[in-house]
GUTORMAR-783910 format. One record per residue (C-alpha): residue number from 1; residue in one letter; x negated, y negated, z negated. Coordinates in nm, 4 decimals. Each point is the difference from the previous one (the first is absolute). Layout:
BEGIN
[drennu NUM,"A",[X,Y,Z]]
...
END
This chain:
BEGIN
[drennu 1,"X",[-0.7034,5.2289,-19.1753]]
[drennu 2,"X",[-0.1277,-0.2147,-0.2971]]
[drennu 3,"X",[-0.3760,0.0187,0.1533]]
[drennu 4,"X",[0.1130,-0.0640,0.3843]]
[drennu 5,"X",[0.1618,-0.3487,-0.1567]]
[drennu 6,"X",[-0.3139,-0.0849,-0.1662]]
[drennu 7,"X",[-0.2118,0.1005,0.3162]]
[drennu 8,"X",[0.2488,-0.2279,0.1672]]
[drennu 9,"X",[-0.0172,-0.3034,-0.2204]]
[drennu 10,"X",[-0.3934,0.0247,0.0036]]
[drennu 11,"X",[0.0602,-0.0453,0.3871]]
[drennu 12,"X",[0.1919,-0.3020,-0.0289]]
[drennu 13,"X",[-0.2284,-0.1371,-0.2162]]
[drennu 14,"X",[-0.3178,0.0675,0.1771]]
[drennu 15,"X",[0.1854,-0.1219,0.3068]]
[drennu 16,"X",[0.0613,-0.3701,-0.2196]]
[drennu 17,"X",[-0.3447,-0.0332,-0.1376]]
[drennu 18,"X",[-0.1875,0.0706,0.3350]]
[drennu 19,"X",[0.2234,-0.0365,0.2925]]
[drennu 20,"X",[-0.0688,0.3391,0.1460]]
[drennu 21,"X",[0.2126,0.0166,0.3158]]
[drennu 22,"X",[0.2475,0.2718,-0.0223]]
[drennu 23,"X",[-0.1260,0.2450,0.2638]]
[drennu 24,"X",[-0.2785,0.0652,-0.2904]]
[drennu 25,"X",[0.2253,0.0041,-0.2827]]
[drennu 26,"X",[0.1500,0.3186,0.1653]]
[drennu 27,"X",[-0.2701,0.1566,0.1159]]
[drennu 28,"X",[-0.0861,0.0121,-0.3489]]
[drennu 29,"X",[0.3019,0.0977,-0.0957]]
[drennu 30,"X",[0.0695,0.2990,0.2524]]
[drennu 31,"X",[-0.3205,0.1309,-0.0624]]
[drennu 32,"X",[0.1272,0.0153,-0.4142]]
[drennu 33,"X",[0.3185,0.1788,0.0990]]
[drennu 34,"X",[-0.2573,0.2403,0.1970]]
[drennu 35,"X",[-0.2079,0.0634,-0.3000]]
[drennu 36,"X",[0.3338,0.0566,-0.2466]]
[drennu 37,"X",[0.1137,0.2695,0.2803]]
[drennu 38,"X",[-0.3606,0.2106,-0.0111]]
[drennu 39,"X",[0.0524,-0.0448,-0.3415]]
[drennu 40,"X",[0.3456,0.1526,0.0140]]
[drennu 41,"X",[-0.1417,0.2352,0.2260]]
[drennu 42,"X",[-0.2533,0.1325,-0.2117]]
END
């Protein structure tokens, strides 16, 4: 839970600094989650 806060606070921070619109933000971010669940997976 600890690293999905951090991975979320990197978000917001990116999102501040370069005003990347939000449909990008989670792209990124779904595409994590569906990296951790292979992960889990394997």
């Amino acid at each position: 839970m600890r690293k999905l806060k951090m991975i979320f606070l990197a978000f917001k921070a990116i999102k501040k600094l370069r005003k990347v619109p939000m449909k990008n933000v989670k792209n990124i971010f779904f595409a994590a989650r569906r990296i951790k669940k292979r992960k889990n997976l394997l």
